[in-house]
C-alpha positions as CSV (number, residue, x, y, z in Angstrom):
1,X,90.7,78.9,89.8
2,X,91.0,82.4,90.8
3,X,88.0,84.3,92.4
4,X,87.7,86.7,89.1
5,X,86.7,83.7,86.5
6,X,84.3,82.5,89.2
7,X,82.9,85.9,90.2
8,X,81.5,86.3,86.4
9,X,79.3,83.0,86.6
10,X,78.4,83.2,90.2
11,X,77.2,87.1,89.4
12,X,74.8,85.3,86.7
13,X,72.9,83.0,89.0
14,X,72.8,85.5,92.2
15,X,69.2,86.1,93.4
16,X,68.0,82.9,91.1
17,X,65.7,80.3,91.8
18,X,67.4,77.1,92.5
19,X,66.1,75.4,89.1
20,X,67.0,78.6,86.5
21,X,70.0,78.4,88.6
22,X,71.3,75.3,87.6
23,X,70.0,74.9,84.1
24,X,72.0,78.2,83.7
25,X,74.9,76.4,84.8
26,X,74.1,73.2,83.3
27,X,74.7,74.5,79.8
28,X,77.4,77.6,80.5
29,X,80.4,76.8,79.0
30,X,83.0,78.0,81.7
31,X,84.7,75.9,84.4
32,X,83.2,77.4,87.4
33,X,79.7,76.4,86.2
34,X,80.4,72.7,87.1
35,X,82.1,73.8,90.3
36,X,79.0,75.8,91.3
37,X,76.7,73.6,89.8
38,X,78.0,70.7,92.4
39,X,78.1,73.6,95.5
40,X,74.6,74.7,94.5
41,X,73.5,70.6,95.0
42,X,75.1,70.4,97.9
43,X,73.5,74.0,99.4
44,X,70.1,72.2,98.3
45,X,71.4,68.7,100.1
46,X,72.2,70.9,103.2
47,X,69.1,72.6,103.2
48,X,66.5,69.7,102.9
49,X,68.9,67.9,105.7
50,X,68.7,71.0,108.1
51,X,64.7,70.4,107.9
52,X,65.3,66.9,108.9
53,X,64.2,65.6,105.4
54,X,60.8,66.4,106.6
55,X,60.3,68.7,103.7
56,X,61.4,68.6,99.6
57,X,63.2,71.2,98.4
58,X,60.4,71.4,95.3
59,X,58.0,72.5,97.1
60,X,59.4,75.3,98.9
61,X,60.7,77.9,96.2
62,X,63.9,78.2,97.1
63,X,66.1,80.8,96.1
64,X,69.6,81.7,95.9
65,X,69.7,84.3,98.7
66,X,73.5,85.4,98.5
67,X,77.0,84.1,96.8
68,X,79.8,85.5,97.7
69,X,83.4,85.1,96.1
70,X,86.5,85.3,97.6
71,X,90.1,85.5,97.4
72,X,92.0,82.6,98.9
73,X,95.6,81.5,100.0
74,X,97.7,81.6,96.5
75,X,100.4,78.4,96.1
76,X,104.0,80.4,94.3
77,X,105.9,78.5,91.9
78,X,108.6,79.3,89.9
79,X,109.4,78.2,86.4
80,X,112.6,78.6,84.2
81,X,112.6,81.0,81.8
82,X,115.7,82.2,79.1
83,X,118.8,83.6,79.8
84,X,118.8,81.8,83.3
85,X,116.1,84.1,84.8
86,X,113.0,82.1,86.4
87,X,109.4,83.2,85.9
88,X,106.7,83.3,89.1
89,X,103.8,81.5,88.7
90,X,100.6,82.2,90.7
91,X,98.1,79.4,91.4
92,X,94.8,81.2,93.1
93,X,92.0,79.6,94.3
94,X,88.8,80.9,96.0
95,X,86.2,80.7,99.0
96,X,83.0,80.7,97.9
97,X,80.0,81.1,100.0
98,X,75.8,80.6,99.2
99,X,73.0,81.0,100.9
100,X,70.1,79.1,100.1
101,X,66.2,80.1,101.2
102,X,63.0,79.2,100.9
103,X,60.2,81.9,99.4
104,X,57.2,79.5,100.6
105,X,57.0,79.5,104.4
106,X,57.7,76.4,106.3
107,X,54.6,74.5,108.0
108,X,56.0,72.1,110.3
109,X,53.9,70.1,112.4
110,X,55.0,69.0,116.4
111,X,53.6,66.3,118.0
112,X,52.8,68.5,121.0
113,X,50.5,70.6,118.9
114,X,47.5,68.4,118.1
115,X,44.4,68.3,119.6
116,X,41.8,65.8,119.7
């Protein structure tokens, strides 16, 4: 998909919370919703692992802090056209790149730090 069809849904959801973020994509229409909609799981996935599952994801607010859309290599093809001439065909893809925070601060608790 190229980076221009996914630039106009991932310029919908930028700056979101996490939850209007995908019920926006959940029911948009375009193609690059379901592709976000999975990276924007994963970004979630990531970020609860990161914290070493200590914390959920719910309770911390979390917001999509950047999304970023890129260009990426482009595969060339050529296909016949009339008269004997042949026709390029351009198949783009993208990078795309999110950044997932938390509003609420993180409390973690280390053994070290009790006292008695």
């Amino acid at each position: 998909m190229s980076a221009r069809k996914m630039r106009l849904v991932a310029d919908v959801i930028r700056g979101k919370d996490v939850e209007d973020a995908l019920n926006i994509l959940r029911y948009t229409k375009k193609e690059a919703a379901s592709w976000l909609e999975k990276l924007l799981l994963s970004a979630i996935a990531n970020w609860e692992q990161k914290n070493n599952m200590a914390v959920n994801a719910d309770d911390h607010d979390l917001f999509i802090k950047s999304l970023l859309v890129d260009e990426a290599g482009m595969l060339k093809r050529f296909r016949p056209a009339p008269h004997g001439r042949a026709l390029r065909i351009r198949k783009r893809s993208n990078h795309v790149t999110m950044v997932v925070e938390n509003r609420v601060p993180l409390e973690l608790d280390f053994a070290g730090d009790e006292e008695e």
